[in-house]
N, C-alpha and C positions, 0 to 999 in steps of 0.2 A: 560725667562719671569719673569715678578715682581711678586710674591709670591701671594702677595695681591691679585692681579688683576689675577691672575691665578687661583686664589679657587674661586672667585667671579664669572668667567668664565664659571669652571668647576662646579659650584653650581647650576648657574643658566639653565645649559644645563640638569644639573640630572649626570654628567661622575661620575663614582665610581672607584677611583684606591687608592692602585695600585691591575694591574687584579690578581689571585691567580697564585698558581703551584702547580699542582696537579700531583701526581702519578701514572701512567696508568698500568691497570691488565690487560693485552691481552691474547690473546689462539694465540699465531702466532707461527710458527714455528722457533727455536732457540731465540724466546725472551729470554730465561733464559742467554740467553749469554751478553744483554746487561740490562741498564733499559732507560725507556723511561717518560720523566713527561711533560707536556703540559702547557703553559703560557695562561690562559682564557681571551686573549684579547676581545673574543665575548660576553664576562660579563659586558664588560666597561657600555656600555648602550643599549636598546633592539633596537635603531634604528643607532644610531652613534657608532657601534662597530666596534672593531679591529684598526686595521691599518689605517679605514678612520678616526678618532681622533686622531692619531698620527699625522699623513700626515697634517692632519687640523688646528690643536689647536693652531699654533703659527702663523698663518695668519689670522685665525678668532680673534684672541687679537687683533692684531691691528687694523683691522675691525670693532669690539666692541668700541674699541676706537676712532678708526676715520672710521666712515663709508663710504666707498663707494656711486658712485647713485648704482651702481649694482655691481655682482660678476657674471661673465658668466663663465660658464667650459661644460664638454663636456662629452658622453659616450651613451653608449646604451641602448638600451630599458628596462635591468635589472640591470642598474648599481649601483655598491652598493654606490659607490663615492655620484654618483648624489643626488642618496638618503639619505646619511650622509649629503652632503652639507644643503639640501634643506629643512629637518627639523631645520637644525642651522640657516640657514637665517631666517625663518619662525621665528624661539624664538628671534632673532637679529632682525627682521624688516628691514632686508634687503634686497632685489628684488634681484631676482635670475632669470638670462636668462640661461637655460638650451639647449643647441646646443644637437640633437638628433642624432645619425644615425640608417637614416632609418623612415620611413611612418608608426606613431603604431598608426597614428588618427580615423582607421575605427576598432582598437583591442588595445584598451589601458593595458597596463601590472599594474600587481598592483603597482608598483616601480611610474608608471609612474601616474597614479589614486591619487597616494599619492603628489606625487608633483606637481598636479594641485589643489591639497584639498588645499595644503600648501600654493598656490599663487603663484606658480612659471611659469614666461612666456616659454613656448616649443617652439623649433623652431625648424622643422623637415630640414632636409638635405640627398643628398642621398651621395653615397659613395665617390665619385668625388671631393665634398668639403668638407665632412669629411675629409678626405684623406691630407686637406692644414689646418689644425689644429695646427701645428708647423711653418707653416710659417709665414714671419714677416708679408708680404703681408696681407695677411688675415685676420691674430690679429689686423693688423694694421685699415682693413676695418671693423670690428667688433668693435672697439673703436671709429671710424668716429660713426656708427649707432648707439652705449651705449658712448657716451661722459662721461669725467670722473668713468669709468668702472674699477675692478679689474678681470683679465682674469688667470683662475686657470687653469692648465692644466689638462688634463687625467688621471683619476685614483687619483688627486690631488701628481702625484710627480715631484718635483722641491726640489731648493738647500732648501728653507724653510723648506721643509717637515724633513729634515733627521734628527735633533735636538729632532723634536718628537719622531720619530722611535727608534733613540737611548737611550730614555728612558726607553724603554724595559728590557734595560742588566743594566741599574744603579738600577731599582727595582728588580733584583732578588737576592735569598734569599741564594744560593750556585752557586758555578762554572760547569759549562757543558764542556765536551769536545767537543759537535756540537751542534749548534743552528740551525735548518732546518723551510726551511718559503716557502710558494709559491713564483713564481715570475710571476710576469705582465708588470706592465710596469718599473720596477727595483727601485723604489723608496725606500718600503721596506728593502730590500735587502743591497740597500745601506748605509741606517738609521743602519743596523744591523752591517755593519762590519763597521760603526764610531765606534757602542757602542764596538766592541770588542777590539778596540785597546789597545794594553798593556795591553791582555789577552789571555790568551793560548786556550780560544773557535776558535774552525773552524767554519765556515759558511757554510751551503748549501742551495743552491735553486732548488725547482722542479717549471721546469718552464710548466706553464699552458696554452704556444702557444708556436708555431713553431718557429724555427727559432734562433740557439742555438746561432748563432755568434751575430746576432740580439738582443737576449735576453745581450749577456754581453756588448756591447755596448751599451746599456739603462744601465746598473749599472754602467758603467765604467764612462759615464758620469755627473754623481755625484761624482767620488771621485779625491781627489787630484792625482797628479801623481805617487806618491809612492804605492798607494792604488789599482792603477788599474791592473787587471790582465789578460791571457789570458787562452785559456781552457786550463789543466793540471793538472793532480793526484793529484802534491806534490802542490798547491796553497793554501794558508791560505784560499778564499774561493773558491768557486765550483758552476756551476751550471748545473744540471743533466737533459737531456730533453728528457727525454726515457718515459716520463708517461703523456703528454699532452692529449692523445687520439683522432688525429686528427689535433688537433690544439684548437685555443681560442672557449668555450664555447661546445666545442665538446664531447658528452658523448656515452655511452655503457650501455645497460640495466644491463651490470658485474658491471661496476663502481657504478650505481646506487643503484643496489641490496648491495654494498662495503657499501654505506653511510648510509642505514637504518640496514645492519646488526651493522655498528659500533653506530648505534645509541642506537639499543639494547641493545648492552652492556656493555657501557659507560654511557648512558643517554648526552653523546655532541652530537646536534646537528650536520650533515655536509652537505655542497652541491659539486652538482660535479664540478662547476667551479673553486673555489679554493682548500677549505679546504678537501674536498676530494680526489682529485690527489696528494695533498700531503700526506696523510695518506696512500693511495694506494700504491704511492712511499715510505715511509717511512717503510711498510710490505716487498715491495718487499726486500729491500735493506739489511732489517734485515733477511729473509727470509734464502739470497743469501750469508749470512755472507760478507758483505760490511764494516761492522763497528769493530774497535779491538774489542778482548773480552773484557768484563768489560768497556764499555764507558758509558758515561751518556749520555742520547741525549734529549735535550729540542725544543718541538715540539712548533712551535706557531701559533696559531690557528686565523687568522684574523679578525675574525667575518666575516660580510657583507653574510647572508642568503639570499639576495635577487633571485639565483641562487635556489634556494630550493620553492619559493614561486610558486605554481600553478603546483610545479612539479610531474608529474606524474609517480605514483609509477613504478616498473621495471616489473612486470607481465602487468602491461596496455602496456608499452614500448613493450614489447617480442610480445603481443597481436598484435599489430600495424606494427611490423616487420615482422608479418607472413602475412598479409593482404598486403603488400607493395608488 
């Protein structure tokens, strides 16, 4: 991106980088074996945090520039994506058709509250045409009805996005020997192993849905052919699918009680959709001695709270479970 036009971007939004690294003090068991510091991409900004400005900021430039009539993209009822997009269109004055899954018109979620304050058109669908969101078909009938439309995908990841995400590893401030990030729909993920190249960082992923072969297929499809890989120990990166808890958006009053104890005594923020399974994973592994001794391991934290809004604590949870 042109420099210029990149700070005038990120001015006009409010982004603050680059995010910090900070040093984490845990009580875990065999932490003393490694250290652990944390990348505060949820500092970026309190509504367009983490990964969704990564993912964003070099498709919203050109957009800024040449506007769209719309930007349509897609997710659920607590997406942080949607909700990143939806504020930036809002400050761009650009119409935002948000594709829903799922009926939230008689229970609006605050995500979703928000993105109707903002002027963003909803369009409820159920899972059936959710479901054809990658197909040309569909995209295709979706630009018939939004003429002249720019259609972002899920989670905002495509090839544009990864430029962003690899800016991550060009602003930090020492070398890591693992750089550990959730995974969703692999965008991410993939942004992170550009930024490693011709680096002796490894990569890992805790993925936050089911589906392990699935999950590296969505990575692998972002990277060139030399880059792509299959599950295996000795892989530059890895992605580890033992701490989803179900699958996408699936939680446990344990995992819950996990994000408010780590919030104690931290003071970060986490919810259980992302940035808390990966923390959970990140204990476990250190726990189980997973990592050499003496590794550095730089955690990054995605922002996107929207997974935490309205949520209820783990004693209401536990209450709820005995009533069930």
């Amino acid at each position: 991106m042109p420099a210029t036009m990149t700070s005038r971007l990120t001015e006009k939004l409010g982004i603050q980088l680059p995010s910090a690294e900070q040093k984490l003090i845990l009580n875990w068991k065999n932490d003393h074996a490694v250290s652990v510091w944390i990348k505060r991409d949820d500092l970026i900004h309190p509504i367009i945090s983490g990964n969704k400005w990564r993912k964003l900021s070099k498709t919203l430039l050109s957009s800024a520039q040449s506007p769209p009539a719309n930007i349509i993209s897609f997710g659920g009822g607590h997406s942080n994506h949607l909700h990143a997009l939806g504020f930036c269109c809002h400050k761009l004055e650009i119409p935002l058709v948000a594709i829903i899954r799922g009926d939230y018109s008689q229970h609006m979620t605050p995500m979703l509250n928000d993105l109707k304050r903002w002027g963003a058109t909803i369009e409820w669908v159920n899972k059936v045409t959710y479901a054809q969101r990658t197909e040309a078909s569909y995209l295709e009938h979706l630009k018939g009805r939004h003429p002249n439309s720019l259609i972002i995908p899920e989670g905002g990841s495509h090839f544009e996005a990864l430029d962003g995400v690899a800016s991550i590893v060009t602003e930090l401030t020492q070398e890591y020997d693992v750089i550990i990030a959730p995974v969703a729909s692999g965008g991410t993920l993939a942004g992170l192993i550009q930024g490693v190249q011709n680096k002796p960082s490894k990569v890992l992923g805790i993925g936050v849905l089911k589906g392990h072969d699935y999950l590296y297929q969505l990575v692998n499809q972002f990277l060139p052919k030399q880059g792509k890989q299959q599950p295996s120990e000795q892989a530059a990166w890895q992605i580890n699918s033992d701490f989803h808890f179900g699958g996408y958006a699936k939680t446990t009053p344990e995992l819950v009680t996990f994000c408010e104890q780590f919030e104690q005594d931290t003071h970060i923020a986490l919810e259980p959709i992302y940035s808390g399974k990966l923390f959970w994973g990140l204990r476990h592994l250190i726990e189980n001695n997973h990592f050499p001794q003496g590794s550095k391991i730089l955690a990054l934290h995605t922002g996107g709270l929207q997974g935490k809004r309205g949520q209820q604590p783990a004693k209401t949870i536990r209450k709820q479970d005995a009533m069930d």
